[in-house]
C-alpha positions in Angstrom: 0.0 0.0 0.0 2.9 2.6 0.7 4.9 1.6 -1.8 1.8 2.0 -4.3 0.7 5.4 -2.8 4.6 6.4 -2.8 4.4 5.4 -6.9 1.7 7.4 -7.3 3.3 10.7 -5.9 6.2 10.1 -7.4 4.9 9.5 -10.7 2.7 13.2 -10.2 5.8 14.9 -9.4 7.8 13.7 -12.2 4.9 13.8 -14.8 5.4 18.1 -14.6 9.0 16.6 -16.4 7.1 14.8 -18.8 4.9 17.9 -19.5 7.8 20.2 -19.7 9.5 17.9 -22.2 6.5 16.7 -24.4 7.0 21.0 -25.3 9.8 20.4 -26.9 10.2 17.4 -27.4 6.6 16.7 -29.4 5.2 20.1 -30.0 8.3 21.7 -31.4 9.5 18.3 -32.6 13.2 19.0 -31.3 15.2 16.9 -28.8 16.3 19.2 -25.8 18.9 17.7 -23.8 19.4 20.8 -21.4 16.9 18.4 -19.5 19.3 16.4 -17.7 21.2 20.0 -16.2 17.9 22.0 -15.8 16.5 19.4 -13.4 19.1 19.3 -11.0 19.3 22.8 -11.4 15.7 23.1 -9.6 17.0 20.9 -7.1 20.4 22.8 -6.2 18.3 26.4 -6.5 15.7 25.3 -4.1 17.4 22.9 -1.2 20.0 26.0 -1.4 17.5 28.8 -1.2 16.2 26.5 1.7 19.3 25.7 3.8 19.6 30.1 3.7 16.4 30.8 5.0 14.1 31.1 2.1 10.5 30.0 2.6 10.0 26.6 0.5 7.2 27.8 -1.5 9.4 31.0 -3.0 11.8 28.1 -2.8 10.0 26.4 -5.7 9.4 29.1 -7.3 12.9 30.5 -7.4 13.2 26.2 -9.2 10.8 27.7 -11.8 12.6 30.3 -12.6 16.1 28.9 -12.9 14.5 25.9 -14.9 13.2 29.0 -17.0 16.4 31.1 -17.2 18.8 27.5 -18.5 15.5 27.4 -21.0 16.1 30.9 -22.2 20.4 30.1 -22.3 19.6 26.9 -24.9 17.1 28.4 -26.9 19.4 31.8 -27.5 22.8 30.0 -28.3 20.1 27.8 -31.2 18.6 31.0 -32.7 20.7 33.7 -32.0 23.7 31.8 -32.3 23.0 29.2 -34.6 24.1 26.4 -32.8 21.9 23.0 -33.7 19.3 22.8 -30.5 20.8 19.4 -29.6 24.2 21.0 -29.7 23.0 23.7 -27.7 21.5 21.5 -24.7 24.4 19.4 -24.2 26.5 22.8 -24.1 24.0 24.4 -21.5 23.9 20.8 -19.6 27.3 20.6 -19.1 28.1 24.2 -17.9 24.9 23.8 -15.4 27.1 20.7 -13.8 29.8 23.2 -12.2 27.0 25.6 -12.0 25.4 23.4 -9.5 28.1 22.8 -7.6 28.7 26.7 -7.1 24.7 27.1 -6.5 25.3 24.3 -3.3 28.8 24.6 -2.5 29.6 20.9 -2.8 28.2 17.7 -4.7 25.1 16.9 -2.4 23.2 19.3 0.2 20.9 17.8 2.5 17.4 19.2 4.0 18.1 17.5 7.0 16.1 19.7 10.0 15.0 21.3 7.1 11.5 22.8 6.3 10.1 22.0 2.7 6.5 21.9 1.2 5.8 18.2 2.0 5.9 19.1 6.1 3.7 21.5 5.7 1.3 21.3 8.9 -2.5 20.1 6.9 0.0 17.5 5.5 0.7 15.9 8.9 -3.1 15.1 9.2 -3.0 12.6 5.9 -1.8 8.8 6.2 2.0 8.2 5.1 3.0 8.9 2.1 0.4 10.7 1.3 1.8 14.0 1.3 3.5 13.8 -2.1 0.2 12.7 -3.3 -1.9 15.7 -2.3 1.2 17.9 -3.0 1.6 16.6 -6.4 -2.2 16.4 -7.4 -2.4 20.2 -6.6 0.3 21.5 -8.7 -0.3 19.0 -11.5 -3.9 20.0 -11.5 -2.3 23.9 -11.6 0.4 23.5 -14.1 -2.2 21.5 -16.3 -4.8 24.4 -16.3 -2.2 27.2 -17.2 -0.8 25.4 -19.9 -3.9 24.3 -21.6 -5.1 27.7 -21.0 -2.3 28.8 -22.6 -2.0 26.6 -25.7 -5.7 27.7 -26.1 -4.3 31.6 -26.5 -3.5 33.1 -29.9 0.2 33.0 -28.1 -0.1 29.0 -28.1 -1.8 28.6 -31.2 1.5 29.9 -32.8 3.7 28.2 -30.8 2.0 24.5 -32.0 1.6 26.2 -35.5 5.4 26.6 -35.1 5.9 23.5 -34.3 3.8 21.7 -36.8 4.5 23.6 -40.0 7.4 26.7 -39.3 7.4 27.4 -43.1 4.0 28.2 -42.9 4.0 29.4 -39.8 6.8 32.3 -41.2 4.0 33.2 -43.9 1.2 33.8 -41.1 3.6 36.1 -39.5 4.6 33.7 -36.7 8.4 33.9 -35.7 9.5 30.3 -35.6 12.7 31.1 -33.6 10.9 33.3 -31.1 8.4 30.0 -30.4 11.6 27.7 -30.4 12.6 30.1 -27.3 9.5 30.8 -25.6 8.8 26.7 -25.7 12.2 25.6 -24.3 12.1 28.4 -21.7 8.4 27.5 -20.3 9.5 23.8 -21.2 12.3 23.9 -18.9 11.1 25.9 -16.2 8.3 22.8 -15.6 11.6 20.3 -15.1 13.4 22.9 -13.1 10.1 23.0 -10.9 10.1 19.7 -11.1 13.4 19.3 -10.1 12.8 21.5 -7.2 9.9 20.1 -5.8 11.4 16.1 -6.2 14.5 17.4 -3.8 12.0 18.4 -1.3 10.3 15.1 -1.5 13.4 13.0 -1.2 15.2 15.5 1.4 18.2 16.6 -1.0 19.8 17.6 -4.1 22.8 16.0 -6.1 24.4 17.3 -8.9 24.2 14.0 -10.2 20.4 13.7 -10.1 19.5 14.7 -13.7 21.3 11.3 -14.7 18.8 9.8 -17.2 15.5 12.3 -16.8 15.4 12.7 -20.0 14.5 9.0 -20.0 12.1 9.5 -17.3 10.3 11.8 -19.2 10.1 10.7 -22.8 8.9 7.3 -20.6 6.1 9.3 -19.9 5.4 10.9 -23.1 5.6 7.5 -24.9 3.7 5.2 -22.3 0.5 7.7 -21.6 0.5 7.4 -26.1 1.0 4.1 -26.4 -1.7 3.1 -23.4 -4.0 5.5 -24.0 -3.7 6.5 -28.5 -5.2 9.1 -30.4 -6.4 11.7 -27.9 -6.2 15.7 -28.4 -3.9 17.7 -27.3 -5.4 18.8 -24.3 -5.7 14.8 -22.9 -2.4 14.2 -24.5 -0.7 16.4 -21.5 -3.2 14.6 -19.3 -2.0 11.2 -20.8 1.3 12.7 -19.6 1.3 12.4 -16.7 -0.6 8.9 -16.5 2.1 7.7 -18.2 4.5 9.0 -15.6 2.6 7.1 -13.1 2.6 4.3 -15.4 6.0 4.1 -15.7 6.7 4.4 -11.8 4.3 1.0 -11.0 6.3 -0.6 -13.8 9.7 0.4 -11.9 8.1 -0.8 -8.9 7.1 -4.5 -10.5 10.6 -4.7 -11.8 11.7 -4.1 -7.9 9.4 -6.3 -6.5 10.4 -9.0 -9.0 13.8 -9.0 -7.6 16.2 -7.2 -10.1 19.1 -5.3 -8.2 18.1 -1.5 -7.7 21.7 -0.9 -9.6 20.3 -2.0 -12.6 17.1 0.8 -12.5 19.1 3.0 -15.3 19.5 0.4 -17.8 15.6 -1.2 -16.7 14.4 2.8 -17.4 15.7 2.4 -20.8 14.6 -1.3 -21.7 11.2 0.0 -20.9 11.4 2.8 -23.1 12.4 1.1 -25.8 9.9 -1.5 -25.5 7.1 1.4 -25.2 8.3 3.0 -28.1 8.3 -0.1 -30.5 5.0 -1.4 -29.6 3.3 0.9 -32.0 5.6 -0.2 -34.6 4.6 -3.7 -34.2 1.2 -2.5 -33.8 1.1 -1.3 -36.9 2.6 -4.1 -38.7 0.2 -6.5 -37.0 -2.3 -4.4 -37.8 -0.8 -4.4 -42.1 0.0 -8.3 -42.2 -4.2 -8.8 -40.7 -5.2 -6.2 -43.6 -3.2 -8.1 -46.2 -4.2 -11.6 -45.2 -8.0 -10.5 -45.1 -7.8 -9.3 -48.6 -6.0 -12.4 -49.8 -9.0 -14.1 -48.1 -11.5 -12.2 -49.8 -9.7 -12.2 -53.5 -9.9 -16.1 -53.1 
């Protein structure tokens, strides 16, 4: 039952990853490896800005807008420097690394004696475990609103125009380059919240912890399509963050089974990999049934 409930909060917080990425990642239809510096980014900003004082909530926040600002850093060395976008997020991912470091002051920083958002005081009143549950619900339920509400503005209808079609997009007047930005700078500043609010939940930051989020969140993306198919845009973000959940019950399985925790990196990618060819086969299924039918029907 904990371990369940503990899957299901973990899956909420991380599925605000898997919305941040499906941005870029399926909207704008452009890999954006900054990922794996901007989420431990929002951990380092906010366990810091917590260890000095800082109330958690301005905490997160301040997570938001350093997720934001390494958004902003990627998408300006693609446009206005013309570096490739993949280039360009391995460049910002690798200077956030020391940047990190400088943020905390060493490789790991503890909330130890600590406040954060998950001992907050109407939090002590719910059963174990629970806490990253209601926490997570609330801003997934928040960040969800805002950015259908956005995508739903003459703002967002450019930015998915953008992303679909930036040819055409350029004849309606829409600035490609300037959606590129604005989608990798609200894109990342999801994972840096994301970032921030998962330190809180586990009790510290490590510059290390962005090590295969990228995974994590194309997990997401790929499992809420592949379970759930054709949905619009609006249920695709909500598919999101299913799949997130998905994906943490199916670590969990793998666990329970027996498999050596060590192993999680390379079980994270065998899943992937395995979500992302089912359609595939799917589809040929779906071919070799059509073909055989009409060879049935010829005869």
């Amino acid at each position: 039952m904990g371990l369940g409930v503990s899957a299901i909060g973990q899956g909420l917080l991380y599925g605000l990853l898997g919305i941040g990425l499906f941005l870029t990642f399926r909207i704008l239809d452009f890999p954006d490896m900054t990922v794996e510096g901007t989420f431990p980014f929002g951990a380092a900003v906010t366990v810091s800005a917590i260890t000095h004082g800082v109330n958690p909530l301005l905490a997160t926040v301040l997570a938001l807008l350093a997720g934001m600002l390494a958004g902003l850093v990627t998408g300006l060395l693609s446009t206005k420097g013309h570096i490739p976008v993949l280039l360009a997020g391995i460049l910002v991912m690798t200077g956030l690394f020391s940047v990190n470091l400088r943020v905390m002051g060493r490789a790991n920083l503890s909330l130890l004696n600590q406040p954060n958002l998950f001992e907050a005081k109407w939090l002590k009143a719910l059963p174990e475990y629970f806490d990253s549950v209601a926490v997570g619900t609330i801003v997934v339920i928040v960040v969800l609103t805002l950015v259908i509400l956005f995508l739903n503005t003459q703002i967002g209808q450019g930015f998915i125009a953008a992303g679909d079609n930036p040819t055409m997009a350029r004849s309606l007047g829409i600035n490609p380059d300037g959606q590129q930005v604005l989608g990798l700078v609200v894109g990342n500043g999801l994972i840096g919240l994301s970032g921030g609010l998962i330190a809180q939940n586990n009790g510290y930051a490590d510059v290390n912890m962005g090590i295969g989020t990228i995974v994590i969140g194309l997990a997401a993306i790929i499992i809420g399509e592949v379970v759930f198919g054709e949905l619009t845009l609006s249920q695709r973000l909500v598919a999101v963050i299913l799949g997130s959940i998905i994906y943490r019950f199916v670590l969990l399985l793998v666990l329970k089974l027996g498999f050596n925790p060590d192993d999680l990196k390379v079980l994270s990618a065998v899943v992937l990999a395995v979500a992302i060819m089912v359609p595939s086969i799917e589809h040929k299924i779906h071919v070799r049934q059509v073909l055989r039918n009409g060879v049935q029907a010829h005869d």
